[in-house]
Every structure is written in structure tokens, then in C-alpha cells.
DOSESE-708096 format. One line per 2 residues: number of its first residue (from 0); their letters; for each residue y, z, x of N, C-alpha, C. Coordinates in pm, whole numbers, plus 50000, padded with zeros to 5 digits. Atoms other than C-alpha are relative to their C-alpha. Layout:
# residues N
NUM) A) Y Z X Y Z X Y Z X | ...
***
This chain:
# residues 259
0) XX) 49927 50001 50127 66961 72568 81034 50150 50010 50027 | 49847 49977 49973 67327 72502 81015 50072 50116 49904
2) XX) 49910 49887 50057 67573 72789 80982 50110 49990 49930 | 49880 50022 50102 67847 72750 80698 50078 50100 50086
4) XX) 49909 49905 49940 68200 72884 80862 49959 50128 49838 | 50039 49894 50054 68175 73141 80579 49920 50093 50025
6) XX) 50176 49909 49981 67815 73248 80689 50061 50051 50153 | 49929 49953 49895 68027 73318 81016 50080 50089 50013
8) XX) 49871 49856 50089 68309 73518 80876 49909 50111 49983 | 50071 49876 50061 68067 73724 80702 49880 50058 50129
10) XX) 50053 49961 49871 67878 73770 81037 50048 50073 50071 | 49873 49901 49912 68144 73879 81248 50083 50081 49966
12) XX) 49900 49866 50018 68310 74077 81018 49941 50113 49919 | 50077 49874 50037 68045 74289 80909 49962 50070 50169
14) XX) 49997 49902 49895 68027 74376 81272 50068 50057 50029 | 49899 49977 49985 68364 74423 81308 50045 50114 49892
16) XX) 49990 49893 50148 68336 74644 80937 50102 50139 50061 | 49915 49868 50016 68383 74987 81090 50099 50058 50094
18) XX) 49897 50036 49953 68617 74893 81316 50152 50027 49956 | 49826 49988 50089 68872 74847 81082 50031 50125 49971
20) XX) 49988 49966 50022 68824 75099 80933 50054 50152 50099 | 49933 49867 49871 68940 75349 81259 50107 49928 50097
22) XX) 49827 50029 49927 69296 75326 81355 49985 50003 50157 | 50026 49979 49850 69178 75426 81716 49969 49901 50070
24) XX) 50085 50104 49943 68965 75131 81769 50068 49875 49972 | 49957 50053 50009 69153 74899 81592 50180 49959 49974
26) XX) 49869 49951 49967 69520 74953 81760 50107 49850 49876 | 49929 50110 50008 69648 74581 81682 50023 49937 49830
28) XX) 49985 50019 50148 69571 74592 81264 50056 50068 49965 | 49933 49876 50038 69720 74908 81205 50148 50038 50058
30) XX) 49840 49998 49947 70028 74912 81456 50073 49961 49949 | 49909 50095 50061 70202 74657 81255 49980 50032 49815
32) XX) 50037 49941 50098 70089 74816 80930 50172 50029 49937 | 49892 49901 50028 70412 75022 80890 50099 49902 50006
34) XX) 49936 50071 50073 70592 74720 80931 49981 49928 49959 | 50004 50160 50101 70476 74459 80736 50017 50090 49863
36) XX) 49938 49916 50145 70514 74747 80446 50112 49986 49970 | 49849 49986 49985 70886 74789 80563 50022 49846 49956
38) XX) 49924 50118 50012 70940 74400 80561 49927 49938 49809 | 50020 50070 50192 70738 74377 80157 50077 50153 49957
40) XX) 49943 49932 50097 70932 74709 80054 50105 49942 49875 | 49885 50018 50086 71226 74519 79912 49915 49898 49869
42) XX) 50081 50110 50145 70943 74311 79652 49916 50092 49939 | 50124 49900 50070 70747 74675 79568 50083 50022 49887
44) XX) 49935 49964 50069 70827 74764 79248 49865 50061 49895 | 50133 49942 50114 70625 75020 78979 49899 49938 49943
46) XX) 50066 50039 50053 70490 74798 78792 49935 49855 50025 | 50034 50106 49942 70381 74551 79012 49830 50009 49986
48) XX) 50098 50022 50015 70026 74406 78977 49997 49933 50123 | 50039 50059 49830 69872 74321 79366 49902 49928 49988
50) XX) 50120 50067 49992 69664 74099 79467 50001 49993 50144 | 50019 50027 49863 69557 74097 79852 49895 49925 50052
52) XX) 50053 50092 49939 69407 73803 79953 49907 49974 50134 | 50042 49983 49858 69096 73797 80230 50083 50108 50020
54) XX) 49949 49868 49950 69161 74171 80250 49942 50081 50079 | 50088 49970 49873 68929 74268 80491 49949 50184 49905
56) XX) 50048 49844 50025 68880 74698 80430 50123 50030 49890 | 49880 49989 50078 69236 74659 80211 50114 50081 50052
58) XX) 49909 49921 49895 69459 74810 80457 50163 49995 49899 | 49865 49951 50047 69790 74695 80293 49986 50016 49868
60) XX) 49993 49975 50130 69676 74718 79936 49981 50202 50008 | 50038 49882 49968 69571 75093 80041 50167 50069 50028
62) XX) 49823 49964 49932 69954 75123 80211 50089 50009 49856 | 49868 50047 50152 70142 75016 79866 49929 50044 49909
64) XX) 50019 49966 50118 69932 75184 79656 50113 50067 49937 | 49941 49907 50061 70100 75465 79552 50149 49946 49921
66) XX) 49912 50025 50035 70401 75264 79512 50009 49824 49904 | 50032 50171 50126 70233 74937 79242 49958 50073 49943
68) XX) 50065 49956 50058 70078 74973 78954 49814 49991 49969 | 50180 50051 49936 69737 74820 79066 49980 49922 50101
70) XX) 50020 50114 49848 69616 74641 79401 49885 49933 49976 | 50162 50047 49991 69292 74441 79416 50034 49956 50114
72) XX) 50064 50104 49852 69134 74358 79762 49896 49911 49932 | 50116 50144 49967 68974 74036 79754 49920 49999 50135
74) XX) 50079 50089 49821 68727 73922 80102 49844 49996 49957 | 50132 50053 49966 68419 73777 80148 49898 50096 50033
76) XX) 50123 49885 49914 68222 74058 80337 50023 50107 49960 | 50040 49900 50106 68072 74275 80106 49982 50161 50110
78) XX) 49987 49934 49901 68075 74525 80448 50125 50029 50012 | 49843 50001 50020 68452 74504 80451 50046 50131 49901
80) XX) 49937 49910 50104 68517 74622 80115 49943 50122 49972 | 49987 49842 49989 68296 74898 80135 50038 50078 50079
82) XX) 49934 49851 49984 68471 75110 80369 50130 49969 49996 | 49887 49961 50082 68782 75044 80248 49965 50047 49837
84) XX) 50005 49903 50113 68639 75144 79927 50017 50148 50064 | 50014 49898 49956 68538 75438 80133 50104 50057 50033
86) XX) 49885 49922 49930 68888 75519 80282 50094 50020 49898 | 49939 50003 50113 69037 75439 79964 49947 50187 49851
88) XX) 50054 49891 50112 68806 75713 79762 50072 50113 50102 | 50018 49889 49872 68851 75924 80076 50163 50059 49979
90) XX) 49848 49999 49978 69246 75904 80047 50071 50034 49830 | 49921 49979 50145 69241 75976 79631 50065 49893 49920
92) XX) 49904 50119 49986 69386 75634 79578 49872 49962 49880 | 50087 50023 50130 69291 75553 79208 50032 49831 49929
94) XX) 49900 50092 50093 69476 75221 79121 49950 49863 50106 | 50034 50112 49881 69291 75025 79419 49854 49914 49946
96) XX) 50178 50056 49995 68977 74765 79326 49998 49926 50074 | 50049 50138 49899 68774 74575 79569 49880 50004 49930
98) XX) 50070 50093 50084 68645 74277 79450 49887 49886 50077 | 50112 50090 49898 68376 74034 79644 50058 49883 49917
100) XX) 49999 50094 50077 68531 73699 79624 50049 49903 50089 | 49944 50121 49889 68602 73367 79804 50189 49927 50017
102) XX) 49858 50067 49981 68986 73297 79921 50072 49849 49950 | 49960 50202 50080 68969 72904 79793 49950 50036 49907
104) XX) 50081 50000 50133 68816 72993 79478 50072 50099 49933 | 49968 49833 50099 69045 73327 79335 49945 50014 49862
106) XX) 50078 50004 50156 68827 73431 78990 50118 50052 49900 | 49893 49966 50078 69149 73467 78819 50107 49897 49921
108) XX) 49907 50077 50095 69341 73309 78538 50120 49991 50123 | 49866 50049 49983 69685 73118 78669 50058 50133 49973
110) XX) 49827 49908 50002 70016 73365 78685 49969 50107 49931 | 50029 49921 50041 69800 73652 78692 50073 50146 50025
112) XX) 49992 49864 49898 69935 73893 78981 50196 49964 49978 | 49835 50018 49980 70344 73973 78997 50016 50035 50175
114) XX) 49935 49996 49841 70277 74015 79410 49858 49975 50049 | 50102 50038 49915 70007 73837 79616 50076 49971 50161
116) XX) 50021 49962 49861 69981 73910 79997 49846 49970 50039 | 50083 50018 49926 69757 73813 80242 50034 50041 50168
118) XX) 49957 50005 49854 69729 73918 80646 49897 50008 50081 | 50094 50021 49883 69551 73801 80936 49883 49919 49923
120) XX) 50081 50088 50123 69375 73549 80684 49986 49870 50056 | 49966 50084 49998 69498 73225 80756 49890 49908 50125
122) XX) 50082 50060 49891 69349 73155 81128 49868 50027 49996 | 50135 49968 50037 69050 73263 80995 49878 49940 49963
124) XX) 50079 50085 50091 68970 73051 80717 49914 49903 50025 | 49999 50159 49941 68843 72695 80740 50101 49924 49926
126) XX) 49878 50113 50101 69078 72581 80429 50146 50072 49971 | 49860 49899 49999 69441 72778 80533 50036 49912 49841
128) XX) 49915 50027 50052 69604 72535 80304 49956 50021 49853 | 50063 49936 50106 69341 72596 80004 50030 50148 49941
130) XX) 49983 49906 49996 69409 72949 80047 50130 50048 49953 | 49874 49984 49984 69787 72942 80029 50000 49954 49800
132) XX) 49975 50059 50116 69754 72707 79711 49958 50118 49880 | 50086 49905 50125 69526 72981 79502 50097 50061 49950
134) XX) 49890 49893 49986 69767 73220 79631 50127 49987 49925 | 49898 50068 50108 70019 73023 79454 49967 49988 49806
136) XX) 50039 49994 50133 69847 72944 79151 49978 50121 49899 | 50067 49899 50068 69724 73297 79062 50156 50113 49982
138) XX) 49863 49904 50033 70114 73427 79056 50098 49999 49919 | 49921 50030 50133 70320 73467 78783 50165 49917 50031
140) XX) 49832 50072 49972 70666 73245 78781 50132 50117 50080 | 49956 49887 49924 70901 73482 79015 49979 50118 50096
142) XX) 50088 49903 49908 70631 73653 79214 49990 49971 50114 | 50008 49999 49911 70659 73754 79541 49844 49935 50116
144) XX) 50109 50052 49902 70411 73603 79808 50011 50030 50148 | 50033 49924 49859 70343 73790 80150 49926 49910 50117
146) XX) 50132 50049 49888 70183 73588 80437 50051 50044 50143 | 49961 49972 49866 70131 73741 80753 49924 49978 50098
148) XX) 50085 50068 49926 69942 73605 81033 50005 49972 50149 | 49915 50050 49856 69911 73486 81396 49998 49836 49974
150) XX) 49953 50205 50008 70106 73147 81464 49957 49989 50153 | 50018 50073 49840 70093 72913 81739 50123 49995 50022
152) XX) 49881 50024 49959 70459 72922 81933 50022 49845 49969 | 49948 50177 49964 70619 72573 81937 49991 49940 50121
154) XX) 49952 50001 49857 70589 72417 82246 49884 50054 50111 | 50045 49934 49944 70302 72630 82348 49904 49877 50118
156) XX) 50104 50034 49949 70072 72485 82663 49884 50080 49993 | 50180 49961 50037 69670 72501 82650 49980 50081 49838
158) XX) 50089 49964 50122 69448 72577 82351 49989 50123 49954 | 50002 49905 49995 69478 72894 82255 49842 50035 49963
160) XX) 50100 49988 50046 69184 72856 81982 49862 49965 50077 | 50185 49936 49911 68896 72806 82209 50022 50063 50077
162) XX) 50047 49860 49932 68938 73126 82356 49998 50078 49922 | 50004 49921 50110 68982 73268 82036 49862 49986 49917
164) XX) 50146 50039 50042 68617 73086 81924 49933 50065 50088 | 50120 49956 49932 68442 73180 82205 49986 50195 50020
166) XX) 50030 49905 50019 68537 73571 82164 49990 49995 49840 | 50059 49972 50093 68488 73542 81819 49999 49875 49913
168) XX) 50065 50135 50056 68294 73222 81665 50051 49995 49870 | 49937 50012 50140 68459 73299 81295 50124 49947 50020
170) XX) 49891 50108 50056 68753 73141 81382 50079 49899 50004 | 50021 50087 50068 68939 72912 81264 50139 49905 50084
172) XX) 49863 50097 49991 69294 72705 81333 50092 50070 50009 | 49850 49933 50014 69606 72911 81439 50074 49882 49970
174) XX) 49915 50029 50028 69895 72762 81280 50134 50017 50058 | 49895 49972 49988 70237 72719 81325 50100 50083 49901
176) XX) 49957 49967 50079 70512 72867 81150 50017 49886 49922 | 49949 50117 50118 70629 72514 80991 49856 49956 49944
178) XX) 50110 50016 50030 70279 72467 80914 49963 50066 49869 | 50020 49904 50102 70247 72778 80713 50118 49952 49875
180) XX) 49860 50006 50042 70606 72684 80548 49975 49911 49902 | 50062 50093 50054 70446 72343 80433 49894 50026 49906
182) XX) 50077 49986 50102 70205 72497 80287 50022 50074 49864 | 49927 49930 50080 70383 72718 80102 50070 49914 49920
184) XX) 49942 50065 50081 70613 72475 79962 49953 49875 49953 | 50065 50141 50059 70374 72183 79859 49910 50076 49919
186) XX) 50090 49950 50063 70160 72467 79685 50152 50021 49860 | 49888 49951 50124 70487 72536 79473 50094 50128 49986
188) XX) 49940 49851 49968 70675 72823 79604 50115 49999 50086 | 49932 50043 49897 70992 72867 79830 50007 50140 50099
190) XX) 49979 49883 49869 71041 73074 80156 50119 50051 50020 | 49902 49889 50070 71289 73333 80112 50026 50023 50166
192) XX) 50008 49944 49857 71273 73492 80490 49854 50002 50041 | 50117 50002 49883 71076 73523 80789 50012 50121 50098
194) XX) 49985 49898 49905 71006 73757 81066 49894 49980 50072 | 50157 49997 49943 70797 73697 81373 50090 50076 50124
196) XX) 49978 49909 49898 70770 73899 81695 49862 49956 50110 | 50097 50039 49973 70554 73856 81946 49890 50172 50126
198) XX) 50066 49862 49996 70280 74147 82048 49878 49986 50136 | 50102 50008 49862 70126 74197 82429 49882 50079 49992
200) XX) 50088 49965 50028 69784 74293 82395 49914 50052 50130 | 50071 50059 49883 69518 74421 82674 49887 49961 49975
202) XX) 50087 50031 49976 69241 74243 82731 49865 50068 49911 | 50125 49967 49974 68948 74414 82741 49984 50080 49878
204) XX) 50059 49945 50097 68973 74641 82419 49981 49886 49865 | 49994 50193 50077 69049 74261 82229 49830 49956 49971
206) XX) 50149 50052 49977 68700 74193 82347 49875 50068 49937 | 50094 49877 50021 68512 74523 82294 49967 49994 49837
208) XX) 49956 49961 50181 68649 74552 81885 49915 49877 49946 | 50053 50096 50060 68480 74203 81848 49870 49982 50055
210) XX) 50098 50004 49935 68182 74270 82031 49925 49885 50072 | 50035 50160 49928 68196 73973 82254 49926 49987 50114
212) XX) 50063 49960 49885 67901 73935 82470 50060 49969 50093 | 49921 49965 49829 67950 74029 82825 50043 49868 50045
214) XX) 49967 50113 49950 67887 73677 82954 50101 49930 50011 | 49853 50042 50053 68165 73548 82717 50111 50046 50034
216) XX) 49898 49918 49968 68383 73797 82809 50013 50005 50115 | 50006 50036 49825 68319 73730 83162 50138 49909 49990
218) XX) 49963 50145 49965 68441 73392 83124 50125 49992 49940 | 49866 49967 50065 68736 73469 82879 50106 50087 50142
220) XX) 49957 49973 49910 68809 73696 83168 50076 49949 50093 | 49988 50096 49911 68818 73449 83418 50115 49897 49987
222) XX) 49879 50140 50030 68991 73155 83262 50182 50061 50005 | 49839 49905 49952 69295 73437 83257 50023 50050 50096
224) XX) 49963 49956 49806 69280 73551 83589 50045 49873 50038 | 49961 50061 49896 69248 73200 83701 50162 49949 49932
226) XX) 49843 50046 50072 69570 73094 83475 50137 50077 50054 | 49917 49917 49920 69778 73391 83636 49986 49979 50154
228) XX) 50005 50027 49790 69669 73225 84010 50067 49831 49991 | 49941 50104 49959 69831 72934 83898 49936 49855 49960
230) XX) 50087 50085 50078 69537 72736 83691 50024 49979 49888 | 49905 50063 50160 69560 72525 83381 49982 50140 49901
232) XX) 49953 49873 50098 69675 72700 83099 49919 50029 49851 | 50138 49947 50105 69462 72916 82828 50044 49970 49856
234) XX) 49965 50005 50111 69732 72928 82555 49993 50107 49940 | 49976 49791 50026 69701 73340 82586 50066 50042 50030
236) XX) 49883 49959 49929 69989 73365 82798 49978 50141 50054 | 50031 49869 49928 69842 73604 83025 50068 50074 50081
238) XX) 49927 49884 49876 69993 73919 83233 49905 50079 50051 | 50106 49916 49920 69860 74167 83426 50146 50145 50006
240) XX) 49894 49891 49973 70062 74543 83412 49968 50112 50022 | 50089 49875 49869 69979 74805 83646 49827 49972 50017
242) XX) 50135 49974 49979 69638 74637 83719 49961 49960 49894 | 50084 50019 50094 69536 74556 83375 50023 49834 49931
244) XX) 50020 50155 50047 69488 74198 83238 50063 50036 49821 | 49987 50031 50129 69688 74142 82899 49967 49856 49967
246) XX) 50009 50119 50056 69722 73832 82686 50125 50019 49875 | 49893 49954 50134 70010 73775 82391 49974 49931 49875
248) XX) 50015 50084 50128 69991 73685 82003 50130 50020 49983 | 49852 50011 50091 70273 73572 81807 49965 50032 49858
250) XX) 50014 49954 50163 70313 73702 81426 50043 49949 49922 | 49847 49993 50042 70499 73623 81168 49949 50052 49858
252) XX) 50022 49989 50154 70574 73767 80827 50091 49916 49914 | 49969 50061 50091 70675 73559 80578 50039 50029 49840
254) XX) 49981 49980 50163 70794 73597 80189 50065 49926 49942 | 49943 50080 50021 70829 73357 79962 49998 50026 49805
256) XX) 50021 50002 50132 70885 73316 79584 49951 49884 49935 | 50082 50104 50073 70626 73135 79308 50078 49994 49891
258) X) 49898 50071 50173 70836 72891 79089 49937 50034 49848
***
């Protein structure tokens, strides 16, 4: 029987569920937490109505509560949103709903939300540019729009994404930044600023958080060792520091305004 990417998503990220939900385990969602808040502070405002797009456990709708007047997490995996419900009840946080709902499809009237955000969404999907458009549609004339994500460098050699499929089969197409940019402005919106950085990762807990069998992880292994001896290139831009095998993503945050 063939597997719908969706039926994939919702596979891997109900394994991945309680993951998220522990800062310990999942260093690389949460590190950057504090600033992707810092870089949407200057669009929070009281009476802002959220919308967080493919929100996984609702991490940044959870972050900005206190400071909107309502958030909704959106995502697919009904595993997801409950333990961010859970961290959300857990944390007193009254102004937060998660909602079960598909990223190309938002169940919401046009120029509903005054601030839609999305992060770590995009390379995910199968339809980035579907995603972007909703995101557009569902925001009121002057509303901020958040996208934060990993890109593909410019320029980059080797594939990054099949090493990113084979530790975890949900996903989808890293993008570029002008990619994302395009999409943004053919959905009807303009890009205000940017901010990317790029974030050295190691190895082996990358692998663990996504529970990538051994085999795979062998071989993910490998193809980065042999790329650091001087073999073609992965498109992970691998290191090695004191002994330990990294790899690097690029980020970027984005904010743009819906005409």
C-alpha cells in the first residue's frame, strides 16, 4: 500500500512527540527558541490574534503567550498537539488552542489572524509554497508573517536532502532563501527583514531524537566520515571537534507583511 507524505509526517512525528516536548533531548528546537521570540518581539502586540502554522507541540505559540491575546497551534499529528497541550496546561497558559489541521488547507475564514508564524515547517511539507499561500490568505491586511526554517546555502555542493530522507523519511525539499522570498511575494505579502545564521550540530544526538535505525545511521555516518577524507560531498558540511563528528544547518528567520 502506498504511503501519502502526510501518512509519513504523522509517522515520524508521533515518534518524535515526546521529544519535543524535553528541552534536554531536543537541544536544536529550543536553543533558537529565545531568539526567534527576540527577532518576532517588535510584531507582539496585546491584542494580537496568533496563528502558528504546522506547530508541532506549539513551542512558539507557548513562548508569546503571555504576551497575545490568543495563539492557536495548528499540525497534523494529533501526538504533537497533545503534549504541548500538556506543557501548555502544565505551564497555566490559558489563551493557547491546539487545533488538528492540515497546513494547505487552514479551516479558517480569509484575514482571520493579525500574526501568523510558522517554524521548521517548510522542509517538511510536500506543498512549501501551498503552505506559505494559506499563511497569506488567513491574515488580515497589515499582519505580520513569521517564517523560520532550514535553507539550502547558495552555492552549496552535494544533496543535502537525501541524507536528510534517509534519517528521517518525512522529509521534504530544503529551500533556499530566494525560494522562500518568492513565495512569499507571489502569495501577496512583502519581506520586511531577514536573519539567518548558521548552527553546527553533532551527529549522533541528530540521529538518536529521530530514531534512525542503526543501519541508516551507520551509513549517514559513513558518507560523513568519508566526505571529511576527501570524498564527494553530502551537502552536511561535515566537521569533526575533539573527536566528535558534527554536520551544519543554515536558518533563517524571516518577517514579512500581508497586503
Amino acid at each position: 500500500m502506498t504511503v501519502t507524505h502526510d501518512e509519513r509526517v504523522v509517522r515520524e512525528f508521533s515518534k518524535q512527540a515526546p521529544g519535543f516536548a524535553d528541552p534536554g533531548r531536543n537541544v536544536a528546537f529550543t536553543r533558537h527558541l529565545d531568539r526567534l521570540v527576540r527577532f518576532m518581539e517588535p510584531e507582539l502586540d496585546l491584542e494580537d490574534v496568533v496563528l502558528e502554522v504546522a506547530a508541532g507541540t506549539g513551542l512558539v505559540s507557548r513562548a508569546i503567550a503571555p504576551r497575545v491575546r490568543h495563539a492557536t497551534a495548528l499540525d497534523l499529528t494529533p501526538a504533537m498537539l497533545a503534549e504541548g497541550k500538556r506543557g501548555a496546561d502544565h505551564a497555566g497558559l490559558t489563551n493557547v488552542t491546539f487545533t488538528h489541521g492540515d497546513a494547505t488547507a487552514l479551516p479558517y475564514l480569509d484575514r482571520s489572524f493579525t500574526l501568523v508564524v510558522t517554524r521548521f515547517s517548510l522542509h517538511q511539507v510536500a506543498d512549501p509554497k501551498a503552505v506559505v499561500q494559506e499563511m497569506v490568505r488567513v491574515s488580515r491586511p497589515g499582519a505580520a508573517l513569521i517564517i523560520a526554517d532550514l535553507v539550502r546555502p547558495d552555492g552549496l555542493d552535494g544533496d543535502p536532502d537525501r541524507i536528510e530522507r534517509l534519517r528521517d523519511p518525512s522529509h521534504g525539499t530544503t529551500l533556499t532563501e530566494s525560494q522562500i522570498a518568492e513565495f512569499v511575494t507571489a502569495a501577496g505579502a512583502e519581506v520586511k527583514r531577514t536573519e539567518r545564521f548558521d548552527h553546527v550540530r553533532p551527529l549522533d544526538p541528530w540521529l538518536e531524537f529521530s530514531q534512525t535505525p542503526d543501519d541508516v545511521a551507520a551509513q549517514i555516518r559513513r558518507e560523513l566520515e568519508d566526505e571529511l577524507a576527501g570524498g564527494p560531498a553530502t551537502g552536511m558540511r561535515p566537521s569533526r571537534t575533539d573527536g566528535v563528528l558534527h554536520f551544519t544547518h543554515s536558518y533563517l528567520f524571516q518577517q514579512s507583511i500581508a497586503e
